[in-house]
Phi, psi and omega in degrees: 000320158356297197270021166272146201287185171304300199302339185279301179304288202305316181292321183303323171286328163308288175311341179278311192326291209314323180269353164271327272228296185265291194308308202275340186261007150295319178296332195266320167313289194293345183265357182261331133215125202296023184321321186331278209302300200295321186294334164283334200094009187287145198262171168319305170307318184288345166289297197292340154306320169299274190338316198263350185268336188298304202278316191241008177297267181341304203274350181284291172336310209288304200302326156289287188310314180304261137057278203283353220244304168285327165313333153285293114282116187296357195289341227266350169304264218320323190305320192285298104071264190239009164255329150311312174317297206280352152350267163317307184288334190282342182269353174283329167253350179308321193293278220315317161301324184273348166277358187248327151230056140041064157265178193268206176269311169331307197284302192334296168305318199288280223262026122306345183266298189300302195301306163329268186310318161315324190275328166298300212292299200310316190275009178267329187270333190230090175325327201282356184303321190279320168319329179276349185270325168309313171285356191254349167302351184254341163324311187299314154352306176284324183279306203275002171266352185278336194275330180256265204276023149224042167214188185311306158333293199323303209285359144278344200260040176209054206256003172280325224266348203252015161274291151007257222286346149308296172293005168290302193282333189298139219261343179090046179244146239243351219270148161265351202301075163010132187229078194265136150261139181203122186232136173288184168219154176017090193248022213307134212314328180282321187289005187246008182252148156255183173339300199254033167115322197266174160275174164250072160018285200271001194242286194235100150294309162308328193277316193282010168285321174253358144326327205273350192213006198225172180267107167257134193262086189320328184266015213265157175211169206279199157213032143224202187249328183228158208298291154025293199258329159313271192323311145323308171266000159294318201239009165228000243351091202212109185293188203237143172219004164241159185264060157290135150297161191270069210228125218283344178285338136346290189221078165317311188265122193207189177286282179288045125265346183274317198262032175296346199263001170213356173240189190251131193260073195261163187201111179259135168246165173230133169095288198305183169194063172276348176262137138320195175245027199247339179268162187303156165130146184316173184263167152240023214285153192257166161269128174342330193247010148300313200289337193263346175276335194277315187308331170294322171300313175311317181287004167247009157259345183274020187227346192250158203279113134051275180313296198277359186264345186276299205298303184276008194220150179273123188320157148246351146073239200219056130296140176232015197175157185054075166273326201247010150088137139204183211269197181261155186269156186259147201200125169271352167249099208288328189318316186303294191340280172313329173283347167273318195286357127001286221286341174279012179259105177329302187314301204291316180279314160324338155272336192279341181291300190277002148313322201263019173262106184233136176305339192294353175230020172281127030260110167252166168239141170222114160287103156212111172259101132325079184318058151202150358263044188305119174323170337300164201249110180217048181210114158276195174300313167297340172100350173276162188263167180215117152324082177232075189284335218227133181236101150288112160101011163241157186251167211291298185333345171090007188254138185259125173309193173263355139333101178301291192322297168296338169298281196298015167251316194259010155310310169279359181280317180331305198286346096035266184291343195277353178291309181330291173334282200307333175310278190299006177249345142258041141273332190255345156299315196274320154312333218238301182298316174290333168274006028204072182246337222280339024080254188303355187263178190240120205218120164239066187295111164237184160226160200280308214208179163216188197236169186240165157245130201135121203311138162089356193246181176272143167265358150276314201251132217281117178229031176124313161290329203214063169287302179291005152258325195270328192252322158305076217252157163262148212219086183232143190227138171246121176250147196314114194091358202282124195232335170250124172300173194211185136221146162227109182311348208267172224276126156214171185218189171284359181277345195263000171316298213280288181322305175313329194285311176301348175268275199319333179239084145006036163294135159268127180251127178295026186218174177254142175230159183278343187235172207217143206281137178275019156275349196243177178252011192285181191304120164302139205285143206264010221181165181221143177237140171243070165341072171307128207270323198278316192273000177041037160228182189266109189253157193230121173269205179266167189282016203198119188264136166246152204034069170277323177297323198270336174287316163315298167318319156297327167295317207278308182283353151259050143239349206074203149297291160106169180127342223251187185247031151252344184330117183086323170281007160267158174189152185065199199271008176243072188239337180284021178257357192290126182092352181265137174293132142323314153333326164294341215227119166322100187237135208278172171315149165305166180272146218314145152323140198128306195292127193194155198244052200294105160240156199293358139233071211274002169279011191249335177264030157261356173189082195263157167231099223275008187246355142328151192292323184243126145217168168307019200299319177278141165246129168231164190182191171205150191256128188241174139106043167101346173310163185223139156316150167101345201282138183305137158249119176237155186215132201238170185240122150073030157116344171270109183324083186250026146177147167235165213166149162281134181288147198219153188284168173203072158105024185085021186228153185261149196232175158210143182210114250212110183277137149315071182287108169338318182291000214270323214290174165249177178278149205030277166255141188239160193247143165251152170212136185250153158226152140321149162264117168272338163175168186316328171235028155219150193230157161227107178354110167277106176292123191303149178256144173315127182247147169264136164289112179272150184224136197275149176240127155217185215250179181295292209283032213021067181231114201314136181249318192189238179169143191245127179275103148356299200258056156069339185281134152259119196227123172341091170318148227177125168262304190304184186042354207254171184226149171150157179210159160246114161306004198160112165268072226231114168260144166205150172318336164216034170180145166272128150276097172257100193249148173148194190173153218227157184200162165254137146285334195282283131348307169069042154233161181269138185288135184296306181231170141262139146305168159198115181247128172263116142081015175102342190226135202284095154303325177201152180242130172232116162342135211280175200221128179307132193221113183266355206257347210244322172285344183273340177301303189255296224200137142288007193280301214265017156313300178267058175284335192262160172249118180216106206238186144187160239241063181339103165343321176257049211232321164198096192312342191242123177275332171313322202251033169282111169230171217199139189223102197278144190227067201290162194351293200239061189173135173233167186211125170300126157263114183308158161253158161342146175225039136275338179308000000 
């Protein structure tokens, strides 16, 4: 070690910190489970690129700026230096410490300071510091070799093994049967029930349409809490009793390996990468530099203290991608562009897979796992999108806040959406029948896990509370002749999938399972077994889930019965005013000075296309002047009740948000009025806060200058003092996505609104949006800095020529995007 120079020993000390500081504990979260890397699509080179970018990207920066910093002054190398050291050391022990005694950002900060500075003084004073740091240089070595071959990750590094370990398992099997799977996400079983049990017909037709011709097995439940863990003992039948990634390299002995050796395989998946590379099916693979921005995120909730991580960081939930939203990548040609980014739209991929089940390629197996109706919930009943940005009353931790009101909102969206669902599983019944498989085919419709509702609990995870929500799935098996429907009781779960496929095409399966073909008479098993995720065992409950009904019932009383074309946009115990003229209803003087209604976008209801891919349908806003939560709401479009709800707390402010039944709008403008409900047949006026209109100012060479205001002001376009980026600019065939956010620094305010400007002409106005990540950067002045709207497409067909302008007292300022964007 002598005969290393300085500059040499000082980088080796960088390299050691940096990886305990930064690498390992990222080596250590993705390595206990890569679901990250499969759920991006990462190919092997790209993990081992990750890794080498990880381990020697930070200290190779540290080490070139220090460097390039003293050549300009050498004082400022040593400076540099050991303001690295003590750095690198405060971030290795402040998270650990601060998770272990469950500090704030203050203890954070203390002791990232302290430890820093301590970590200056030994290594300016005490030689043997830098010597153990030197000897401390072999540690990274030691990580990347635990992180690629003794943690979950290996199991990406072996994509030689599985054309093998396919022909191993593949069973030689001779069967013809036509095969469709088509597995929901996070469905739970109460929410498809009425009261007593039945489905609901008039609400999800389809499902009760292959109830009428399939065995639906009323007791069946899932046998993990995430898909990660599901989707493998659905398709090996096996509970998970390990922290395997979900991968086909993973899990050799599968559905589709056993039937690779005689059928033709296409298979889509979410999350998973459970098909070999011998099946049919779309790519998912994400960009190297998603993969390295979602990663980043991770490591900064795992290095920042609790508190700053909730308030400043994009949640990561029960997500495995897209924590921080992401943009569109530049491309010279956008027709390609858009057309790959197309495929992140579920609907459009989900009519574009099961279009292609056709006889010509029986005996097939066709896999469509589909991310519905899993949040987020931005789909009506109709397949159209809404601007559904927003989970009232759930928290980033994935825990539902105590708010009934926001809960029971963001409840109908689920239900909403899950109508979406029912749609589209009858589009894939009317496929399978025109292609004339339907008769002969082995047709299974399932959902992997389901989600809760309920003030104060968790919604994925089981906590004592909400088992009839989480564990209880619908389970339909149609079998090949099968022509009268059925129900069956007996205990079954999802481990019992594989075995039933394998009876029905008189396969022997090689392997030993946890589950039993739902075709035999043997004992039923006394018990369900569950892959708990956080205690990372297999826990057992009883054979039969009690209170699926009391959740149903809870559905019926804020819904009703349901069957209308209004079905689910009536809610609450005023849901029979939906559809009623204002004219009809006794309306009382407005409410007292103060009161008042701001809402967050009222330019969106102004140019509408109600037969469009996109409309407006949830309407928010916040209600000022004394409203208390809780209070009944109605909201009606063009003189009509086209939804009621309740106000709810949101961040100390009372809010409201309030579904839209689609049919009310007309094409272009449309008038909205919000009321009090005072009873059933009086309603009393919310007075709307003014909203102002902007008109583009431009210059001979049409180049935007400035915007003329409703209120006579004029304002200047302005560069100096202002701030601001768009994160993100995100097209999909039927909504634009906008994010970002604007501040005067100078000033020290936040823009009263944003534009989205086209082409010269102001489209939408939208309302700042809270950005918590932007006020710990800079200002707590700058907490309503953001913007996050989205858009009708055809508002502005070309995404490029978008431009979005923040716009304050005396002044507007164009926001740039990202320029990863």
């Amino acid at each position: 070690m002598r005969r290393l120079s300085d500059h040499s020993r000082e980088a080796l000390h960088i390299f050691a910190l940096s990886a305990f500081a930064i690498a390992q504990p990222l080596f250590d979260v993705l390595g206990r489970d890569a679901t990250f890397f499969v759920a991006q699509g990462s190919a092997v080179t790209e993990v081992l690129l990750f890794s080498a970018v990880l381990l020697f990207g930070p200290p190779l920066l540290i080490v070139t700026a220090t460097r390039l910093v003293g050549l300009l002054w050498s004082p400022a190398h040593r400076m540099l230096h050991n303001a690295a050291i003590g750095g690198l050391a405060g971030l290795t022990i402040a998270p650990p410490v601060t998770r272990l005694l469950q500090l704030g950002t203050a203890g954070w900060l203390a002791i990232l300071l302290g430890v820093g500075v301590l970590a200056i003084g030994a290594y300016s004073r005490w030689p043997r510091f830098g010597e153990m740091l030197t000897w401390m240089a072999a540690a990274p070595v030691v990580f990347l070799a635990v992180f690629l071959f003794g943690s979950s990750v290996r199991y990406l590094l072996l994509p030689a093994q599985i054309r093998a370990e396919v022909e191993a398992v593949s069973a030689g099997v001779k069967a013809d049967v036509p095969i469709v799977m088509l597995v929901f996400d996070e469905l739970p079983l109460a929410s498809l029930l009425r009261s007593d049990g039945t489905i609901h017909e008039s609400r999800y037709p389809n499902f009760a349409r292959l109830a009428k011709s399939s065995t639906w097995y009323r007791n069946a439940t899932t046998n993990a809490e995430q898909t990660s863990r599901v989707i493998p003992s659905l398709l090996t039948g096996r509970v998970a009793e390990e922290s395997k990634i979900p991968a086909a390299s993973a899990y050799p002995e599968t559905l589709f390996t056993l039937l690779s050796g005689g059928y033709t395989i296409h298979a889509t998946e979410f999350i998973t990468r459970m098909c070999p590379p011998t099946c049919i099916g779309p790519s998912d693979r994400g960009s190297f530099w998603s993969l390295l921005t979602d990663a980043g995120i991770v490591y900064l909730h795992a290095a920042s203290p609790a508190d700053m991580a909730e308030d400043g960081l994009p949640p990561l939930g029960d997500r495995w991608t897209g924590f921080g939203g992401s943009g569109a990548p530049t491309r010279n040609d956008f027709s390609e562009w858009r057309r790959a980014d197309a495929g992140r739209d579920p609907i459009a991929r989900f009519v574009s897979i099961t279009g292609r089940i056709s006889r010509a390629e029986s005996p097939a197996l066709w896999y469509v796992h589909i991310g519905f109706p899993h949040e987020p919930w931005r789909f009506l009943p109709t397949l159209q999108a809404y601007a559904g940005h927003s989970r009232p009353g759930l928290r980033a931790n994935g825990q539902w806040g105590p708010s009934q009101p926001a809960l029971d909102h963001s409840l109908q969206r689920h239900l909403l959406q899950l109508k979406a669902a029912d749609r589209l599983l009858g589009r894939l019944l009317d496929r399978i029948e025109s292609a004339g498989l339907f008769d002969e085919s082995l047709l299974l419709v399932l959902a992997d896990h389901g989600a809760a509702f309920r003030a104060g609990g968790s919604r994925r995870s089981l906590d004592g509370k909400n088992t009839a929500e989480i564990l209880p799935v619908p389970l339909f098996v149609k079998y090949p002749g099968q022509q009268q429907g059925s129900v069956d009781t007996r205990n079954a779960e999802l481990i019992d999938v594989l075995p039933t496929v394998a009876d029905v095409l008189g396969v022997r399966v090689p392997w030993a399972m946890d589950g039993a073909s739902l075709r035999r008479d043997d004992p039923e098993r006394g018990y369900k077994r569950v892959f708990m995720s956080r205690q990372q065992k297999v826990r057992r409950f009883g054979r039969s889930i009690n209170g699926i009904d009391r959740i149903s019932r809870r559905i019926e009383q804020l819904f009703g019965p349901g069957g209308d074309q209004d079905d689910l946009y009536r809610f609450g115990p005023h849901r029979d005013l939906v559809g009623t003229s204002v004219s009809a209803i006794t309306l009382l003087p407005a409410s007292h000075a103060g009161v008042q209604v701001r809402l967050d976008d009222v330019a969106a209801y102004q140019n509408v296309d109600p037969s469009g891919p996109f409309v407006p349908a949830m309407l928010t806003g916040t209600v000022s002047g004394g409203v208390t939560p809780s209070t009944p709401v109605a909201v009606a479009v063009n003189g009509s009740i086209a939804g009621t709800g309740w106000t709810y707390e949101d961040s100390g402010d009372v809010r409201l948000g309030i579904m839209l039944s689609p049919r009310y709008f007309s094409r272009g403008r449309n008038s909205i009025e919000v009321y009090r409900v005072e009873s059933a047949a009086r309603l009393r006026p919310f007075p709307l806060a003014s909203q102002l209109t902007y008109r583009v100012v431009s210059d001979a060479n049409q180049k935007i200058v400035g915007f003329n205001v409703s209120d006579g002001r004029t304002l200047s376009l302005e560069k100096e003092g202002f701030v601001g980026m768009l994160d993100h600019v995100r097209w999909t065939a039927r909504v634009v996505s906008i994010n970002g956010w604007a501040a005067d620094l100078a000033r020290q305010q936040t823009p009263r609104a944003f534009l989205i400007v086209y082409r010269g002409r102001v489209v939408q106005v939208v309302d700042t949006r809270p950005r918590r990540d932007v006020a710990k950067h800079h200002s707590d002045a700058f907490t309503d800095s953001g913007i996050m709207t989205d858009v009708a497409p055809a508002l502005v067909p070309d995404e490029r020529l978008i431009e979005v302008y923040a716009i304050f007292d005396n002044a507007a300022f164009l926001v740039l995007r990202d320029a990863t964007d």
